[in-house]
N, C-alpha and C positions, 0 to 999 in steps of 0.2 A: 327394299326394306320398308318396313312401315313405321307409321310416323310416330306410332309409340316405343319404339326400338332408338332413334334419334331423341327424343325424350328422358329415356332411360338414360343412355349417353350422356346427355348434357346436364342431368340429374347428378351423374355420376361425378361430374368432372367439377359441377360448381361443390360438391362437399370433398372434393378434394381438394379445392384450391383454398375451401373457408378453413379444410384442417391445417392446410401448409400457411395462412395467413395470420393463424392463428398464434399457429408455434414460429411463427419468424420473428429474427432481429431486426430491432431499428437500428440498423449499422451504421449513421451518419448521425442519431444521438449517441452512440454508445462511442463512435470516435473524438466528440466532442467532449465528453466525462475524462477520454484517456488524455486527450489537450491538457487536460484539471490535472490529471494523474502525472503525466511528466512536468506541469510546470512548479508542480511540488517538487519532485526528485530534483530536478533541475537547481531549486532554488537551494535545497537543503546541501546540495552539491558542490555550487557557489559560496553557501555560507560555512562548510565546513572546512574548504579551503584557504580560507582570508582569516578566518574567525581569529587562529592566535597571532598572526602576522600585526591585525587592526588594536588587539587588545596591547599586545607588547611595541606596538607602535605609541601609545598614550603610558608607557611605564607600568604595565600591569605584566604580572609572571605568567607564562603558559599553563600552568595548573590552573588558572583561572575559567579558560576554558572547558576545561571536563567539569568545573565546578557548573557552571552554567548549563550545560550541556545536562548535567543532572537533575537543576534544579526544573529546567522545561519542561523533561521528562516528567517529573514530578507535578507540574502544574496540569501537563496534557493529560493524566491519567483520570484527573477529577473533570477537565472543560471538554475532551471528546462527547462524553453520553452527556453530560449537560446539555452542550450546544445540540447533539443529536437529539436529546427530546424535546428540546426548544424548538429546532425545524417540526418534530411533528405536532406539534402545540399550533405552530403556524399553518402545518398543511391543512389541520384540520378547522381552523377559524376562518385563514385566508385565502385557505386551494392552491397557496405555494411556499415553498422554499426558499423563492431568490431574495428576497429581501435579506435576510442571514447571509445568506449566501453571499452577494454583491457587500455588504457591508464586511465583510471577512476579507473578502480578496483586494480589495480598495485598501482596508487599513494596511492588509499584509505588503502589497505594492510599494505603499508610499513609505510605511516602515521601513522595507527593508532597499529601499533607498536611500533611505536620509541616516541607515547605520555608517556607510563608508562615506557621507557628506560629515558627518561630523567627528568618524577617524581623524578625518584628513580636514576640520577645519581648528587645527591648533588649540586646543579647549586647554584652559589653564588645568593646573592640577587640580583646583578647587571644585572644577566643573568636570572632571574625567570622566567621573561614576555615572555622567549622562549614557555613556555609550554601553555598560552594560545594562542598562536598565532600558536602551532602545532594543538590544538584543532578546531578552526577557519579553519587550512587550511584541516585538513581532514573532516571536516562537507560539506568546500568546492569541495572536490575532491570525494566525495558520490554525489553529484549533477552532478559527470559530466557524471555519466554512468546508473545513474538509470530510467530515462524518454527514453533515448534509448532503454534502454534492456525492460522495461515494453511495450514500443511500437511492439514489436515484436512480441506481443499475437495477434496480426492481422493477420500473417502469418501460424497458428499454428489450424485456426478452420474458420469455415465459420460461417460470420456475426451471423446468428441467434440461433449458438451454439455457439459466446465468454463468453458466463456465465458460463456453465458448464466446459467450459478450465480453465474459472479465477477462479473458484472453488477450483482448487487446489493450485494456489496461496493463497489463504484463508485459505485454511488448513494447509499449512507451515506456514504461516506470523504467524496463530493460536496458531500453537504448539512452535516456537518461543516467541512469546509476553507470552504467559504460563510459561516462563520459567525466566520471572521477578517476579512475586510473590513467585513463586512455589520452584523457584530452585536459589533464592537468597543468601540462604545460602552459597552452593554448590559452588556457581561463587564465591562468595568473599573469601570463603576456598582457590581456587586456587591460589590467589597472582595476583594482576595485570598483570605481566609477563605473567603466561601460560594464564590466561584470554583474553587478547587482543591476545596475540599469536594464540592465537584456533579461536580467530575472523579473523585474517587474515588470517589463513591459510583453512577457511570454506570458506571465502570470493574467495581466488584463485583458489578453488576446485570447486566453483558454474562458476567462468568463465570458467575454463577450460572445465568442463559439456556443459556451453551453447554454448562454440565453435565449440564443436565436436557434437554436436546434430543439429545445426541449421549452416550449410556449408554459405561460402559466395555464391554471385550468382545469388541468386534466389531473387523473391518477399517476400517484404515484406507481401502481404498478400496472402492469400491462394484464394481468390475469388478478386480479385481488380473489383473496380468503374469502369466499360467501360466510362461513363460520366465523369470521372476526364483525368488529365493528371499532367504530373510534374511539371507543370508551374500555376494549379489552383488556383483561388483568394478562400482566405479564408474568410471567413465571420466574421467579428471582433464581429458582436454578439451575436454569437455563441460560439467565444474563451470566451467572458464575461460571457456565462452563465456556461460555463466548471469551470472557475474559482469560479464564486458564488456557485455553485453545492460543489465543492471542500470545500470552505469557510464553508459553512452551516455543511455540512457532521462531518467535523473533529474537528468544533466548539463544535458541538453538544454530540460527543460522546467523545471528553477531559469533557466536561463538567458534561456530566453523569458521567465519570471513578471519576472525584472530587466527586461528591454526593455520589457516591456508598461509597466512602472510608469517607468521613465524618460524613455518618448517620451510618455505621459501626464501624466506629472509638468509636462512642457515646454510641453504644447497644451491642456492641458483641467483646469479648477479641484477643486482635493483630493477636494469630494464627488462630485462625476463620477466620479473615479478609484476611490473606492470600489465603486460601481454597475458599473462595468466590470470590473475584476476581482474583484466578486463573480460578473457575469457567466458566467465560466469557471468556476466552477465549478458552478455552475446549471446549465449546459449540461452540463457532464460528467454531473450525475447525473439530468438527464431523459433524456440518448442513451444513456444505459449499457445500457439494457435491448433496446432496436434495436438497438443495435452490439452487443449478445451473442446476440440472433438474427443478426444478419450473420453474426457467426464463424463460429455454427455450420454456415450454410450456405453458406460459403467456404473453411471452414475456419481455426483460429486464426492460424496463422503470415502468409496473405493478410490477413486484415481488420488484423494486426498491423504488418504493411509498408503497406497504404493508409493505414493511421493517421500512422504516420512520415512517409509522402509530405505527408500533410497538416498535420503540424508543420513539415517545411522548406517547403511554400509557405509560411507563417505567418512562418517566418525571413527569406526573401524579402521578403514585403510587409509587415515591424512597420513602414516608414516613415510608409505611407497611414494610420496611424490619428489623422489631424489634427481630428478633428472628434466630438461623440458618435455619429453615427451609424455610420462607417466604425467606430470603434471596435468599437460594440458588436456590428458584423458579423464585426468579426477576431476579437473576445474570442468568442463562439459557434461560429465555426469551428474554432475555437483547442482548446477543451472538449470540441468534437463527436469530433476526429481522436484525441485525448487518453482518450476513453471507449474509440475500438476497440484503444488499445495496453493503458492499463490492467487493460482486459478479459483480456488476456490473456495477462499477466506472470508470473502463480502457475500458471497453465496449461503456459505455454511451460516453464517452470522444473521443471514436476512432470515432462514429458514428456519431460524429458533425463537422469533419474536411473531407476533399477529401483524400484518402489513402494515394497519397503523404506526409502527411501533419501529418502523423499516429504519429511522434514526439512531435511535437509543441504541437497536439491535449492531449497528454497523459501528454507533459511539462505542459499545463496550470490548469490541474487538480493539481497537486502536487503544483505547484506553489499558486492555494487555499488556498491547507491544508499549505502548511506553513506558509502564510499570515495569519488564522488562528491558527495553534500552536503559533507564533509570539504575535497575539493578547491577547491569553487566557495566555502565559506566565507575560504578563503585568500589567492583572488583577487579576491573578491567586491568591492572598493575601486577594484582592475585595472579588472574590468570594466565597472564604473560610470563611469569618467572615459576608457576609450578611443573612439575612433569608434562608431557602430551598425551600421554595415556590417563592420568587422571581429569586433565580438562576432556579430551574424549570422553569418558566415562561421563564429566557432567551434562555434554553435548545430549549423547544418549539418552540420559536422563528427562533431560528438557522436551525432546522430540519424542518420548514414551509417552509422558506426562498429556500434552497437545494430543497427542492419537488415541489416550485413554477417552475423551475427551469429546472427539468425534466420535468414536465407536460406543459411548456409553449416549450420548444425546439424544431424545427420546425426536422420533421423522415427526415432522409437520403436514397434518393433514392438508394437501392444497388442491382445487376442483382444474381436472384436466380435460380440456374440448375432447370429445368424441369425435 
């Protein structure tokens, strides 16, 4: 054969390898963000557990608790896009994020260690009110690094593979949130102390992971917007539909998580109900990773509407779960639909702001869900004692709203290697 046939060959094979080089994941930074991703769940998992045990340890009533729990919510829904446009304030003066970043997970660390040191260091009554106002302020100082570090998935995989990256986000956040039903015992065994200790010290391990995996320097993303720049106007209704998207989402699946435990509560004995909604999240984090090949090959906003569709059947049939088996089929369907929305909420969220913007756009999604958790914390009493059919109904509602949402979002134009 002749030597321009070998040419042609190897012509051929180097723009195949620049196109697969192009579209590949950096899979050792993107495992290092989900380190980020579980040792959040982790921590909120630890704290949700202890949280009324430490306050009614110091003479405060357990309604205290959802009182706080509201008011975080409440403060997260204004410091998410805050601190997210603050990260990109900084990426664009000083080429990175960690500075926010490192100071977020440092204060969060040491906060929320020094919440069950001063449970438990006998504080007169005069000085009680220290321990809800530590609690406050590390709920606050989790807002200031987590819409940064989650914006970072933009860097980590091109456009039309962030599903299959955030995937494995999903499958930590998964095996995490598994680890409140599952492994409740286990954590309360430890004593506050080593409990939060192991959360802070997961929490300093995931930053130090995603420092050394993702150097200063570079772009935020791995394919940036030719058509943006650092000074791009953003589209305020587009930030609204980030936020409604977010709202609807997390409305809807707190809401299901109450029905699943209420019609379970009613038909099937305590440790059952544990196994079951450990269930769902198990599911979530072994589907994560086929439903972030799905996305890719349907595209995010599709696999992210069949996901929705398969939340409101689940709203539909919470009645049938009278038995463990029907159960553990709902609870698995439940986590499977759950993996292709999750998959692809930081995605959907990146791809409605100009790359610049890759902060604020992932702050207003979180900023949703907390205005959200905030509201379902409010009525969460409501919801429990009205019919299941009518909370169903609002379930649906919430998960229509989110899908309107997606499907109305106007595609972002982004340049894809040839």
């Amino acid at each position: 054969m002749s030597a321009d046939y070998y040419l042609f060959i190897a012509g051929a094979l180097i723009v195949r390898f620049s196109n697969f080089a192009n579209q590949k994941i950096q899979w050792l930074q993107v495992w290092s963000l989900a380190l980020v991703q579980g040792a959040i769940a982790l921590a909120w998992v630890i704290y949700n557990l202890y949280l009324v045990s430490l306050l009614t340890q110091l003479g405060f009533s357990a309604a205290l608790a959802t009182a706080l729990l509201i008011l975080e919510n409440l403060l997260a829904m204004v410091m998410e896009p805050l601190m997210g446009s603050l990260s990109d304030r900084l990426q664009r003066q000083l080429g990175t994020r960690f500075p926010l970043i490192s100071i977020g997970v440092i204060l969060s660390a040491g906060l929320f260690l020094g919440i069950p040191l001063i449970a438990l260091g006998g504080l007169s009554s005069a000085f009680r009110w220290v321990l809800p106002l530590m609690v406050v302020a590390w709920a606050l100082a989790m807002t200031i690094f987590r819409s940064p570090a989650m914006s970072l998935l933009g860097r980590c995989a091109f456009g039309t593979r962030l599903p299959l990256a955030a995937s494995i986000l999903t499958l930590v956040g998964g095996v995490a949130g598994a680890m409140g039903p599952l492994a409740s015992e286990q954590i309360l065994a430890w004593g506050p102390v080593v409990a939060f200790g192991i959360g802070s010290g997961v929490l300093l391990l995931a930053m130090l992971a995603l420092r050394l995996m993702l150097p200063e320097g570079s772009p935020d993303e791995a394919t940036p917007d030719p058509n943006t720049n650092a000074h791009a106007a953003v589209s305020w209704s587009s930030l609204a539909l980030v936020f409604t998207a977010g709202v609807g989402i997390t409305f809807g699946f707190r809401l299901l998580m109450l029905l699943f435990s209420k019609v379970l509560d009613s038909q099937i004995p305590d440790a059952n109900t544990r196994w079951v909604l450990g269930s769902i999240f198990i599911a979530l984090a072994v589907v994560a990773i086929p439903a972030g090949q799905l996305a890719v090959r349907w595209g995010n906003r599709r696999a992210m509407l069949v996901g929705l569709a398969g939340l409101t059947f689940i709203c539909v049939t919470i009645n049938i779960a009278y038995n463990n088996s029907s159960s553990i089929v709902l609870a698995i369907l439940f986590g499977a639909a759950f993996s292709l929305v999750s998959n692809g909420t930081i995605p959907f969220a990146l791809s409605m702001v100009p790359s610049p913007k890759a902060g604020l756009g992932t702050g207003m999604f979180f900023s949703g869900g907390a205005a959200a958790a905030s509201l379902f914390g409010t009525v969460a009493e409501l919801l429990r004692t009205m019919p299941t059919g009518l909370a169903s109904l609002l379930g649906i509602l919430a998960l229509l709203l989110a899908g309107a949402c997606i499907t109305f979002a106007p595609q972002r134009i982004v340049s894809i290697p040839s």
